[in-house]
DRENZA-173546 format. One record per residue (C-alpha): residue in one letter; x negated, y negated, z; residue number from 1. Coordinates in nm, 3 decimals. Each point is the difference from the previous one (the first is absolute). Layout:
REM DRENZA-173546
("A"; (X; Y; Z); NUM) ...
***
This chain:
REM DRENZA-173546
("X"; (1.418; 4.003; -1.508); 1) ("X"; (-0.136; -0.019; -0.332); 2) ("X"; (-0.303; -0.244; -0.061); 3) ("X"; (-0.099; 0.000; -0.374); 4) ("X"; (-0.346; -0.031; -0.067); 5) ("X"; (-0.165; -0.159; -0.306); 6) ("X"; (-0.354; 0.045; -0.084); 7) ("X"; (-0.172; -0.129; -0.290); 8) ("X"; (-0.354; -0.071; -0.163); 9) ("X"; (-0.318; 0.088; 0.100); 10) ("X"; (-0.033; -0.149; 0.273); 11) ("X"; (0.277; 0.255; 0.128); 12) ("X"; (0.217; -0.314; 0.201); 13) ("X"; (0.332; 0.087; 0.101); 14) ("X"; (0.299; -0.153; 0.077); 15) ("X"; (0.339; 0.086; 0.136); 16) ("X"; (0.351; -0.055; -0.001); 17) ("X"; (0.278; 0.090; 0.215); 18) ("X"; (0.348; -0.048; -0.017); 19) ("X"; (0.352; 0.048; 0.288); 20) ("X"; (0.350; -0.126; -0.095); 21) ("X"; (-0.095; -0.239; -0.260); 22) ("X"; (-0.293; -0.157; 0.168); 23) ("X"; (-0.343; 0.049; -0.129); 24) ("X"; (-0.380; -0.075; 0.079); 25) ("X"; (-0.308; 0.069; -0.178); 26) ("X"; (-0.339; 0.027; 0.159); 27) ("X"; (-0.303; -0.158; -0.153); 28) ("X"; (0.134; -0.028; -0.343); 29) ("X"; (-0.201; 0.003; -0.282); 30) ("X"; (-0.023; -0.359; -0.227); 31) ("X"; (0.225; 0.173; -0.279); 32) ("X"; (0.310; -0.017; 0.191); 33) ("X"; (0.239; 0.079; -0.227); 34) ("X"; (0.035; 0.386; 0.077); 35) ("X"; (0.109; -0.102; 0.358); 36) ("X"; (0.293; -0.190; -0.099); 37) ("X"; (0.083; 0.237; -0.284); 38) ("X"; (-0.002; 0.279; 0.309); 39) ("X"; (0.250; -0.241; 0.236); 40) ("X"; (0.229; -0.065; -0.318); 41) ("X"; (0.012; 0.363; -0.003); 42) ("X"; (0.061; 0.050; 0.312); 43) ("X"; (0.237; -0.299; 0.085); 44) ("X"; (-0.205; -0.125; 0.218); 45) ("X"; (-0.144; -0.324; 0.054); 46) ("X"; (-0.384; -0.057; 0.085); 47) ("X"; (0.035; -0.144; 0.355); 48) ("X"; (-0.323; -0.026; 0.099); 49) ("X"; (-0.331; 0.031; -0.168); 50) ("X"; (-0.253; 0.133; 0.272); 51) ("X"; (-0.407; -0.047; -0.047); 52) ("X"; (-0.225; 0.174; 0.261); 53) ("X"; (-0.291; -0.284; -0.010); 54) ("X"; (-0.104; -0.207; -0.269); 55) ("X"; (-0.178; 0.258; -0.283); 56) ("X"; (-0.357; -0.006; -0.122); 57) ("X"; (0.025; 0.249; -0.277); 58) ("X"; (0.316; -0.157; -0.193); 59) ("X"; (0.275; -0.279; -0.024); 60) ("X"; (0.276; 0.076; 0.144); 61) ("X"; (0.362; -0.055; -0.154); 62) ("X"; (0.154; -0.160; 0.312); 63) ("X"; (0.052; -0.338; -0.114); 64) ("X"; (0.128; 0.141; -0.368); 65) ("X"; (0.279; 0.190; 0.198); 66) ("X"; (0.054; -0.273; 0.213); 67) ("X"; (0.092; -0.237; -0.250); 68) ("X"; (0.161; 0.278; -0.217); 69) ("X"; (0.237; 0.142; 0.245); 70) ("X"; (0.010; -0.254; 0.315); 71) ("X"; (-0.162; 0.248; 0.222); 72) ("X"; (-0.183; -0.077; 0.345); 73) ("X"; (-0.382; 0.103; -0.010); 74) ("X"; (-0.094; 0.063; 0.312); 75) ("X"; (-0.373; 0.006; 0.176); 76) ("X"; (-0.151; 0.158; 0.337); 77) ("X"; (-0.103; -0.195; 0.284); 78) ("X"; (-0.216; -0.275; -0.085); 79) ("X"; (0.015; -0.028; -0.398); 80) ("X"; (0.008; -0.362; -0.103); 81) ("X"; (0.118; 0.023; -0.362); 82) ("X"; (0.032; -0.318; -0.189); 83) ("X"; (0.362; 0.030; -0.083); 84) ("X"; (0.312; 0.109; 0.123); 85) ("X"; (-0.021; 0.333; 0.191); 86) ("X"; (0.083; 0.116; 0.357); 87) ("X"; (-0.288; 0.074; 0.211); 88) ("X"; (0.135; 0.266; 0.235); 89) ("X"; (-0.058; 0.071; 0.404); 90) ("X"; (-0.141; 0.329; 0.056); 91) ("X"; (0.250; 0.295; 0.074); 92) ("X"; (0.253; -0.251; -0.191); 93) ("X"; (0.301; 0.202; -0.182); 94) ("X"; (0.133; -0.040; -0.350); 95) ("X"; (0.319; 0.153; -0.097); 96) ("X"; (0.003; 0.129; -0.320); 97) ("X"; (0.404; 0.136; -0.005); 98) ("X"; (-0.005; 0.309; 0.260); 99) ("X"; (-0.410; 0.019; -0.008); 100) ("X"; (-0.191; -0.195; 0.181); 101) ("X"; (-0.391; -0.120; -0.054); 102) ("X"; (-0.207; -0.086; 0.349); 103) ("X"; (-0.271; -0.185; -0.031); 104) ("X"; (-0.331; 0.132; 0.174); 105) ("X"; (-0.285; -0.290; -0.029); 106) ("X"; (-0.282; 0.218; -0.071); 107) ("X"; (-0.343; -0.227; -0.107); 108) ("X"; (-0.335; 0.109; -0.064); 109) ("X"; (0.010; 0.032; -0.386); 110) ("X"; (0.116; -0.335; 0.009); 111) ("X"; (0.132; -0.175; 0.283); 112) ("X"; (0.377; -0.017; -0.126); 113) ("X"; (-0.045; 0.336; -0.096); 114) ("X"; (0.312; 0.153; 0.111); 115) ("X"; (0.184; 0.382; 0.014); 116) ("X"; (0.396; 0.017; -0.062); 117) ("X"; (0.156; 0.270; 0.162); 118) ("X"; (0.307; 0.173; -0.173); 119) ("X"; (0.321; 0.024; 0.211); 120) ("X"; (0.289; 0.231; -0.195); 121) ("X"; (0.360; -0.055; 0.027); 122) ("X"; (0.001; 0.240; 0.352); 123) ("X"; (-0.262; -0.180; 0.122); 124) ("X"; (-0.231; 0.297; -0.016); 125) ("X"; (-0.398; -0.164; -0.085); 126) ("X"; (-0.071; 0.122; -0.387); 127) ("X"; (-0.343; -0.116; -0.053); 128) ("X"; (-0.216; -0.300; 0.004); 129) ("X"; (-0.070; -0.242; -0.327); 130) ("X"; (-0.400; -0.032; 0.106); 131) ("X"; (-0.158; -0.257; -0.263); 132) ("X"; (-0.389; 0.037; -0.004); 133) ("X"; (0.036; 0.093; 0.378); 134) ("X"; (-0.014; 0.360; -0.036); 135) ("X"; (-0.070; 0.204; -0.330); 136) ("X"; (0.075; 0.363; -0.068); 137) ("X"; (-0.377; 0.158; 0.162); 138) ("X"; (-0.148; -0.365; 0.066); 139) ("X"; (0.101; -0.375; 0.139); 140) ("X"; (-0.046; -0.354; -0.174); 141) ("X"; (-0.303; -0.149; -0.011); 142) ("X"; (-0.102; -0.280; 0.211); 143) ("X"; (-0.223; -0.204; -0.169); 144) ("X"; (0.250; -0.211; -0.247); 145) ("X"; (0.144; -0.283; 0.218); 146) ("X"; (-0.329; -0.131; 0.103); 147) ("X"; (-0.080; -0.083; -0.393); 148) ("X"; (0.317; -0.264; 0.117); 149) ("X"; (-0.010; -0.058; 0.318); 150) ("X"; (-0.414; -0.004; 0.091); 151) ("X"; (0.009; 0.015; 0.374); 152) ("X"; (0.219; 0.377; -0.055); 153) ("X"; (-0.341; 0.219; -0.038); 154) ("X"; (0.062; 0.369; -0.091); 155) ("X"; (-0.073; 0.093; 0.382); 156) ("X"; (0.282; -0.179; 0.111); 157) ("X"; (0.269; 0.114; -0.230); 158) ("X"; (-0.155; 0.350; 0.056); 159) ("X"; (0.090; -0.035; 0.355); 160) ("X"; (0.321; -0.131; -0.055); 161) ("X"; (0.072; 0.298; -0.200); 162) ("X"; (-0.111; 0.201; 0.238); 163) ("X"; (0.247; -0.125; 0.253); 164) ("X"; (0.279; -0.018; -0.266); 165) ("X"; (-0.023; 0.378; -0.070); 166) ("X"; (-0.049; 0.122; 0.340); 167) ("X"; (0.287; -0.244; 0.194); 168) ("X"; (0.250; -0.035; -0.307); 169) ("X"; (-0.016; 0.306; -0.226); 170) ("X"; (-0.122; 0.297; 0.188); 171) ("X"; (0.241; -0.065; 0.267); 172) ("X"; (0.286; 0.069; -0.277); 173) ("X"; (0.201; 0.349; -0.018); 174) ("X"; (-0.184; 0.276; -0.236); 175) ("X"; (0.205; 0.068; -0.210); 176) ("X"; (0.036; -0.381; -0.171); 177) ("X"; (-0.071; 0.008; -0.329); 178) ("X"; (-0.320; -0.229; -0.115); 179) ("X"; (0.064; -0.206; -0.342); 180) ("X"; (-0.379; -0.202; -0.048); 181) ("X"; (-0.005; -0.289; -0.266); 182) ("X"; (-0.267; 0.226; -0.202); 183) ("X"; (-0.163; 0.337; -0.076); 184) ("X"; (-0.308; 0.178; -0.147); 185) ("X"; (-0.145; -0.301; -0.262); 186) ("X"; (0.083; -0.283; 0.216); 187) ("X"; (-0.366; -0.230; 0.118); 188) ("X"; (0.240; -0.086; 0.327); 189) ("X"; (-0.155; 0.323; 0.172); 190) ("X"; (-0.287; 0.236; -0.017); 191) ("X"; (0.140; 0.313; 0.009); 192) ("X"; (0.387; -0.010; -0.087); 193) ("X"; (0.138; 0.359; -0.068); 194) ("X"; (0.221; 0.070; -0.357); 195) ("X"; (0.261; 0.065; 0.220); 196) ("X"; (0.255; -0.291; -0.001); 197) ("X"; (0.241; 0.069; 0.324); 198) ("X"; (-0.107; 0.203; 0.311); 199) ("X"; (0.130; 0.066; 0.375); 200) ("X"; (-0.150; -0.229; 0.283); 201) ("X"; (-0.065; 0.312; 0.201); 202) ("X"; (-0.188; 0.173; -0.243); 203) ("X"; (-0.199; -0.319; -0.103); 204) ("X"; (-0.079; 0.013; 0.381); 205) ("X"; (-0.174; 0.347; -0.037); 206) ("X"; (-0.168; -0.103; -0.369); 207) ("X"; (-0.077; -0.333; -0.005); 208) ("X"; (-0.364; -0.073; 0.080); 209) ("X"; (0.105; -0.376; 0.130); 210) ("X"; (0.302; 0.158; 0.264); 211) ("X"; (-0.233; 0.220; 0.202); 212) ("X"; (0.142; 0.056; 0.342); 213) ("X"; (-0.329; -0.055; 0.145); 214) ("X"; (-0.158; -0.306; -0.190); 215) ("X"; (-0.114; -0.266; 0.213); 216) ("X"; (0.025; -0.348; -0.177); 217) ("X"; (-0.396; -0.009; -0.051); 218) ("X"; (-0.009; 0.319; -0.226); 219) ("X"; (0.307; -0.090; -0.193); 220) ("X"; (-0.130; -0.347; -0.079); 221) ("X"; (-0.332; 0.180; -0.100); 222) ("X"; (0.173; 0.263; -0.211); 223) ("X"; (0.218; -0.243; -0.165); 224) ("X"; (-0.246; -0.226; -0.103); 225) ("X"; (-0.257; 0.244; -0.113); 226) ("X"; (0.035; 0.022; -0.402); 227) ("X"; (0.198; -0.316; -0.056); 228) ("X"; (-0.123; -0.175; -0.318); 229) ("X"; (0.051; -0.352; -0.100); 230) ("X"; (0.356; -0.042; -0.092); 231) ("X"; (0.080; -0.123; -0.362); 232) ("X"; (-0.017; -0.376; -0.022); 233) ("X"; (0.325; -0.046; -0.150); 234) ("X"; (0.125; 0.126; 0.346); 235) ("X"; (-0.026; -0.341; 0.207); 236) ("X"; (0.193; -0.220; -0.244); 237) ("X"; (0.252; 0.264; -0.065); 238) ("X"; (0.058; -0.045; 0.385); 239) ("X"; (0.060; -0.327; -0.053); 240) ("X"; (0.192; -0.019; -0.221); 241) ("X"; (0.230; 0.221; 0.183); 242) ("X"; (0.027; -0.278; 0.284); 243) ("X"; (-0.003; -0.308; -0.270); 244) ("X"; (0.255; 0.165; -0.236); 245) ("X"; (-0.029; 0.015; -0.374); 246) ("X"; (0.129; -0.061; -0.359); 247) ("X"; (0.296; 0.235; -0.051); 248) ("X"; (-0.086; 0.299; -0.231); 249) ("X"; (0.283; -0.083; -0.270); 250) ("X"; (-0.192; -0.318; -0.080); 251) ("X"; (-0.322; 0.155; -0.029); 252) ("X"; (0.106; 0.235; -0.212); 253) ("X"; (0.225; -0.254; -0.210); 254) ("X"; (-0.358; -0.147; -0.103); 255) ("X"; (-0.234; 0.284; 0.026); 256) ("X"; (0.206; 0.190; -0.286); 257) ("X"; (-0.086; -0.248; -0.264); 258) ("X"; (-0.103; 0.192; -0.297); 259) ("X"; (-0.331; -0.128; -0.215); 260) ("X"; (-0.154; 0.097; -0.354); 261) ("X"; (-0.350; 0.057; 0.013); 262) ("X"; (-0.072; -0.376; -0.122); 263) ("X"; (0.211; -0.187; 0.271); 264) ("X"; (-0.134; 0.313; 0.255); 265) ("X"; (-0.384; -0.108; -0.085); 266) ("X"; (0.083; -0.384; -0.020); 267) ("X"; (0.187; 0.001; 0.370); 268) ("X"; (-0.264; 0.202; 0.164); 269) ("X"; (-0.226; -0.236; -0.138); 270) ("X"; (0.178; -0.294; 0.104); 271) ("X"; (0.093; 0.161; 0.317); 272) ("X"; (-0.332; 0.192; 0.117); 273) ("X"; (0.259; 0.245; 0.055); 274) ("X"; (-0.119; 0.385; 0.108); 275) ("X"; (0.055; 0.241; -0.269); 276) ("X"; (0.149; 0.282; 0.182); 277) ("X"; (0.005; 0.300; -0.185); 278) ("X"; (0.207; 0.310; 0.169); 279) ("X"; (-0.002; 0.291; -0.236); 280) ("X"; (-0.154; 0.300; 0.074); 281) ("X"; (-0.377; 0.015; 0.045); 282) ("X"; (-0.099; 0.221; -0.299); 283) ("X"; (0.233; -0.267; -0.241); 284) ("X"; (-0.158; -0.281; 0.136); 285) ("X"; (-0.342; 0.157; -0.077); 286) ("X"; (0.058; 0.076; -0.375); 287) ("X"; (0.083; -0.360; -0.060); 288) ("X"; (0.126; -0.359; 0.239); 289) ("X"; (-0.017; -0.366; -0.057); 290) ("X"; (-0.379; -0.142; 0.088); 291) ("X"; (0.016; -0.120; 0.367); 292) ("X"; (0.309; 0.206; 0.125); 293) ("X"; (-0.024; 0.185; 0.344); 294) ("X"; (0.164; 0.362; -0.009); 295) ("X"; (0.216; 0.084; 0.285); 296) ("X"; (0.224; 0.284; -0.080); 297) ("X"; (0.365; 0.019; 0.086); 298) ("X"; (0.005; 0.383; 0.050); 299) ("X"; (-0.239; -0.025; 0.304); 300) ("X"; (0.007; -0.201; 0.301); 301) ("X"; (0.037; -0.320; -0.201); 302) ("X"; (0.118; -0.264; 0.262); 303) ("X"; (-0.307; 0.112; 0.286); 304) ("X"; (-0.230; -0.055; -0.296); 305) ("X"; (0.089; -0.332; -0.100); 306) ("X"; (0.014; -0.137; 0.320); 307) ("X"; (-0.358; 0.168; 0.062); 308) ("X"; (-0.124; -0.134; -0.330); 309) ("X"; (0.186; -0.331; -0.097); 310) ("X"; (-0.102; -0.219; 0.299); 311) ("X"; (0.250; -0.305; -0.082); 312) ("X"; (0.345; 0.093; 0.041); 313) ("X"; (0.069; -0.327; -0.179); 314) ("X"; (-0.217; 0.107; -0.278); 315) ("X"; (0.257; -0.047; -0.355); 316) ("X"; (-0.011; 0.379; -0.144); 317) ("X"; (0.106; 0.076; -0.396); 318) ("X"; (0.086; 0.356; 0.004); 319) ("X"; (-0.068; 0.287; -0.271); 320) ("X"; (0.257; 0.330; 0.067); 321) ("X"; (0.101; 0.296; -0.170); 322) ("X"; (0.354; -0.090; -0.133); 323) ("X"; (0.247; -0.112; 0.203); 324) ("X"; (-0.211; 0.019; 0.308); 325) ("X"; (-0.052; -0.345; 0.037); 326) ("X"; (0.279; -0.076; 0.261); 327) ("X"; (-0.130; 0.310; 0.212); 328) ("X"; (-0.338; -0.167; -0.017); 329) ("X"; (0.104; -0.359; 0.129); 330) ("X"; (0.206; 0.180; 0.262); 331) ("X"; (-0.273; 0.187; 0.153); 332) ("X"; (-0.204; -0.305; -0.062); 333) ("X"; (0.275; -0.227; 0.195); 334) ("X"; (0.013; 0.275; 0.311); 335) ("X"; (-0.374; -0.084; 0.081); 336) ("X"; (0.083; -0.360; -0.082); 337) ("X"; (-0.158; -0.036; -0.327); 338) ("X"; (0.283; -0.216; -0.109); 339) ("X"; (-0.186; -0.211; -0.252); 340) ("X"; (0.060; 0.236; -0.299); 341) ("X"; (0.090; -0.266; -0.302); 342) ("X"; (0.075; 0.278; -0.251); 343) ("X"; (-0.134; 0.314; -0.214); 344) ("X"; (-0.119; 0.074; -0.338); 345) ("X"; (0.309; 0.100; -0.189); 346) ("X"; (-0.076; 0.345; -0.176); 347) ("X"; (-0.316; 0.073; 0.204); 348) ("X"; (-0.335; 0.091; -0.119); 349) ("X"; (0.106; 0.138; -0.304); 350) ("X"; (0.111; -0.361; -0.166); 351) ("X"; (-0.302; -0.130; 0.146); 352) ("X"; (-0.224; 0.204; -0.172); 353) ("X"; (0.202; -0.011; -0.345); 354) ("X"; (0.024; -0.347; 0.020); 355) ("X"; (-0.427; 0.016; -0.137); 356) ("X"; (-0.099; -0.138; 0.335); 357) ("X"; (-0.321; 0.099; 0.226); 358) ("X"; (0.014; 0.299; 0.239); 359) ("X"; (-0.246; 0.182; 0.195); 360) ("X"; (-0.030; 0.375; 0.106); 361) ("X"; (-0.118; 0.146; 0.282); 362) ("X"; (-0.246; 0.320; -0.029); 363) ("X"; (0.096; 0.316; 0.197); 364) ("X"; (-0.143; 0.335; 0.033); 365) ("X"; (0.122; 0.357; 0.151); 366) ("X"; (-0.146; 0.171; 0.308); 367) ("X"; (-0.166; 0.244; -0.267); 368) ("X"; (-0.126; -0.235; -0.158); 369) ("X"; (-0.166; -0.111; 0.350); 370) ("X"; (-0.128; 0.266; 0.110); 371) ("X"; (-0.233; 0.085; -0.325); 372) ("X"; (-0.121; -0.423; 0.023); 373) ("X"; (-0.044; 0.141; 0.354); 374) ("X"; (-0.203; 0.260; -0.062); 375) ("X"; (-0.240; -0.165; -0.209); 376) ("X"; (0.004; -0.399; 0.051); 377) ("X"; (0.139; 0.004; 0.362); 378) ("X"; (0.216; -0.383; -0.048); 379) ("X"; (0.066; -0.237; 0.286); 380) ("X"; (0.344; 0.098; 0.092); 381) ("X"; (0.228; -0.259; 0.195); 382) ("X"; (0.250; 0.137; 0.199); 383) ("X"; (0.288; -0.244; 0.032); 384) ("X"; (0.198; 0.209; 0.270); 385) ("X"; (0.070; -0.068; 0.300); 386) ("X"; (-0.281; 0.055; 0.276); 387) ("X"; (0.152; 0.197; 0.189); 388) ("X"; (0.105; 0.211; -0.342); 389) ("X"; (-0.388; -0.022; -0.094); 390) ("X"; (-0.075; 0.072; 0.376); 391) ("X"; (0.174; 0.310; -0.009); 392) ("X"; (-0.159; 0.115; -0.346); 393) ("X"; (-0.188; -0.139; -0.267); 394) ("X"; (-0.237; 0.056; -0.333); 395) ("X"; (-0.366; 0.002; 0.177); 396) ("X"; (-0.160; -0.283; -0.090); 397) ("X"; (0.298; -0.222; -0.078); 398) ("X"; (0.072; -0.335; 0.161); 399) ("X"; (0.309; -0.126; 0.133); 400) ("X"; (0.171; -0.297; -0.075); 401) ("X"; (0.374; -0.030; 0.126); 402) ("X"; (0.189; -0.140; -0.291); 403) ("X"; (0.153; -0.228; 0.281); 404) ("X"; (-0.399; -0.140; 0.086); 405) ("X"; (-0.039; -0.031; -0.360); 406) ("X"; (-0.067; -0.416; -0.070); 407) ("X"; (-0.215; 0.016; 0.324); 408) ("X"; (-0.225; 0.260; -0.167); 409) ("X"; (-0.068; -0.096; -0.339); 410) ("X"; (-0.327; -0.003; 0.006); 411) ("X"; (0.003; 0.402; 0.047); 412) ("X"; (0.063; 0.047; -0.339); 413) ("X"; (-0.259; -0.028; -0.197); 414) ("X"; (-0.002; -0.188; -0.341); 415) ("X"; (-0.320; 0.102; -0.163); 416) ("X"; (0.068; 0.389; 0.017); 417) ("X"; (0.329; 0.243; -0.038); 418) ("X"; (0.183; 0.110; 0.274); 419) ("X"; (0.333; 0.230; 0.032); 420) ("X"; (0.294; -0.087; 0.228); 421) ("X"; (0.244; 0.237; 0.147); 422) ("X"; (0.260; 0.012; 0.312); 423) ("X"; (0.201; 0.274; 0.087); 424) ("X"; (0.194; 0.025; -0.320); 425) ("X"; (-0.075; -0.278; -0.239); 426) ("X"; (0.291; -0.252; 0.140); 427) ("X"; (-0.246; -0.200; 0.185); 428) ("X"; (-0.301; 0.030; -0.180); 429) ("X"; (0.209; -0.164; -0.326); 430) ("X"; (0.102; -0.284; 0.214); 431) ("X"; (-0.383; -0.031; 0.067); 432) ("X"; (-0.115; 0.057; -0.331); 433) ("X"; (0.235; -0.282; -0.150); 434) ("X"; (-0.137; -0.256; 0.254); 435) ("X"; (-0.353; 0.034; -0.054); 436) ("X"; (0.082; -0.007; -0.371); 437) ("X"; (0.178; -0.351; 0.091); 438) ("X"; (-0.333; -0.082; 0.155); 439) ("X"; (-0.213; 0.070; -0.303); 440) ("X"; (-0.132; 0.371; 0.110); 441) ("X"; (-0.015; 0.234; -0.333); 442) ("X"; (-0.244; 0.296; 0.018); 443) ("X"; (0.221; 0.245; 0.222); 444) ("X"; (0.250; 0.273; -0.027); 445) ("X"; (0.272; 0.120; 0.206); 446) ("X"; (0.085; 0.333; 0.096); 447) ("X"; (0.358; 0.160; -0.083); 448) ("X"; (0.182; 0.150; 0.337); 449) ("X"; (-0.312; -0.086; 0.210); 450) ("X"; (-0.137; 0.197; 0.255); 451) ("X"; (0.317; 0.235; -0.039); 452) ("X"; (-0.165; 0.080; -0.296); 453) ("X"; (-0.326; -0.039; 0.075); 454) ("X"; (0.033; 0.234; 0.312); 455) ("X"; (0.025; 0.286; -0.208); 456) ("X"; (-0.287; -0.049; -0.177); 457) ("X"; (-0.329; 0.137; 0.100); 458) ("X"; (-0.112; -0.380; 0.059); 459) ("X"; (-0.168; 0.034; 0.343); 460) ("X"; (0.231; -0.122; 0.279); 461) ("X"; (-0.043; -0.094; 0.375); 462) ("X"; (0.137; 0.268; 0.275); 463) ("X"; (0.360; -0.073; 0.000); 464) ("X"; (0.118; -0.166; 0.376); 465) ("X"; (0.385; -0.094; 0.130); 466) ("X"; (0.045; -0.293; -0.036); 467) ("X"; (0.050; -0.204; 0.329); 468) ("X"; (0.210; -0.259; -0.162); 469) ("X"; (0.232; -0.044; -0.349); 470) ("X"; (-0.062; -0.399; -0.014); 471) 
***
């Protein structure tokens, strides 16, 4: 059996197709659904069913867009209660997909639909088990998202659930069944998700912290729970609008891609109150970007960031790209569902700027150049890192303030005296740096490639530690 698997963005979600005699199904696609049918048009195939191991947190899926595309049949685990047409299947159910077969094994505790599909091939030999945020490559799904629906589902409970799930529905399963998790390394489902993407079930038995043999349900609630951090806020609304459904992609993007001059670009943000989103790089967006904008940059993890930072997800956005990156933008805008895009600044920057109208800059300084203010004026350095990437090692002296806790700790920064910013490697810290320009902060500087940098520098640093957690 051959299950294709698609990752993509930062966020590192994957989703997967398989295909027997002309019948298809896809797994969790992703909102852009267009590679899926080009695959079954490849193929000969027809997209059968469209399968969705519990209603996602971290993206919108592209069930309904296949579903209206191509007819197919989205199907749900035991006890999903979508708002539209979909099968909600009986545990250990079986779908025929030509000779395979998919079994259904109800597995809650990440959510309570949460559900596993096991792979049957054409000789009925078990091939490997489609796991959702049940079980990741070194870690399992964390517990804490329903209850930001649901109230009464508390992070203890779903951690038990899991508990049960992975001892009485997975670990029972042969050893040699291959493990395909919805994400990998990057993803803020998990706390310690390996790079690796696919993985036996026996040897995630011998590896994974969260399978030990001899873990009673006490200690694995404990471990899991230890580390969590406060999931992004876009999370909770993404959910539902997973269960609610949502404005297919092709008319988003039919109005997103309206193209502005820099007059009618200023006059509908004006009219609008429409976010200036700018995503180019951050050391572009420092040398010059309209007054207001917010930097997020497309070559980073552009769609966590957003959802951590823009806390509408009806909030109307006016984008400013590189060329022709404006339909990549609203995409990855539209898979967090950010679908309110209502167009971008045709030419980018540059006709802004030679159009005479205002810009600002934003001031940014080497590690070198650090290190000698260091050595003489010691500055108040913000650290904008994580904490547990400040935990683990840090510029003595320096404070932390997680870009994500930014707007509820404004009052760290100070107005009447310079500071300097950095993160790990001047991604984050640019984000930072263009919001607290927004909110009328001047007298700082930003450091290029952060503490990368900075961490060879003879800047005094803390005693380095492992981290416990990456979220």
């Amino acid at each position: 059996m051959k299950v294709e698997q698609i990752y993509t963005g930062c966020l590192a979600h994957a989703a997967y197709y398989i295909e027997s005699n002309g019948v298809a199904a896809v797994f969790d696609p992703l909102r852009e659904v267009q590679p899926y049918i080009d695959r079954a048009h490849k193929d000969n195939a027809k997209i059968k069913y469209v399968f969705e191991t519990h209603f996602h947190a971290d993206f919108v899926s592209g069930h309904l867009d296949l579903q209206k595309k191509v007819g197919s049949e989205i199907v749900f685990g035991p006890g999903a209660k979508p708002a539209y047409e979909a099968t909600t299947a009986k545990d250990n159910q079986i779908f025929e997909v030509g000779d395979y077969k998919v079994k259904v094994i109800h597995t809650p505790g990440h959510t309570m639909e949460s559900t596993t599909y096991l792979l049957i091939d054409e000789h009925g030999k078990e091939h490997g088990i489609i796991t959702g945020d049940t079980l990741f490559i070194g870690d399992v799904g964390r517990p804490d998202l329903a209850q930001h629906v649901v109230a009464d589902l508390t992070e203890e409970k779903l951690a038990g659930y899991l508990y049960d799930s992975l001892r009485n529905r997975i670990m029972p399963l042969n050893d040699d069944l291959i493990v395909y998790p919805n994400h990998g390394a990057g993803s803020a489902c998990g706390k310690m998700m390996s790079k690796e993407t696919t993985d036996t079930l026996g040897h995630q038995k011998k590896v994974n912290y969260a399978l030990r043999a001899d873990m009673t349900k006490e200690e694995f609630i404990k471990e899991l729970l230890t580390g969590l951090t406060t999931p992004p806020g876009y999370f909770p609304k993404n959910v539902l609008m997973n269960i609610k459904g949502y404005e297919p992609l092709d008319k988003i993007m039919d109005r997103a891609t309206t193209p502005f001059s820099p007059e009618a670009f200023e006059t509908v943000a004006n009219e609008t109150g429409a976010l200036v989103l700018d995503t180019r790089n951050a050391e572009d967006f420092a040398k010059g970007f309209i007054p207001n904008s917010i930097n997020i940059g497309l070559e980073g993890s552009f769609a966590q960031w957003v959802g951590e930072m823009i806390p509408d997800i009806q909030q109307e956005i006016l984008l400013v790209t590189y060329k022709d990156k404006q339909e990549e933008a609203i995409t990855r805008l539209a898979r967090v569902g950010y679908d309110k895009t209502v167009g971008f600044l045709d030419g980018g920057f540059d006709t802004w700027k030679n159009s005479g109208k205002d810009f600002e800059v934003s001031k940014r300084i080497h590690a070198d150049e650090l290190e000698t203010e260091y050595k003489t004026d010691k500055p108040l350095i913000i650290d904008v890192r994580k904490k547990s990437e400040f935990d683990s090692e840090h510029v003595v002296g320096a404070i932390n303030v997680p870009l994500n806790e930014i707007n509820q700790h404004l009052s760290q920064f100070p107005k009447d005296k310079p500071f300097v910013l950095h993160c790990a490697g001047g991604y984050r810290s640019m984000i930072a740096a263009s919001i607290l320009k927004q909110r009328g902060w001047k007298d700082f500087t930003d450091v290029k490639r952060g503490f990368e940098a900075i961490s060879k520098t003879t800047v005094p640093k803390s005693e380095y530690v492992c981290p416990s957690t990456l979220l």
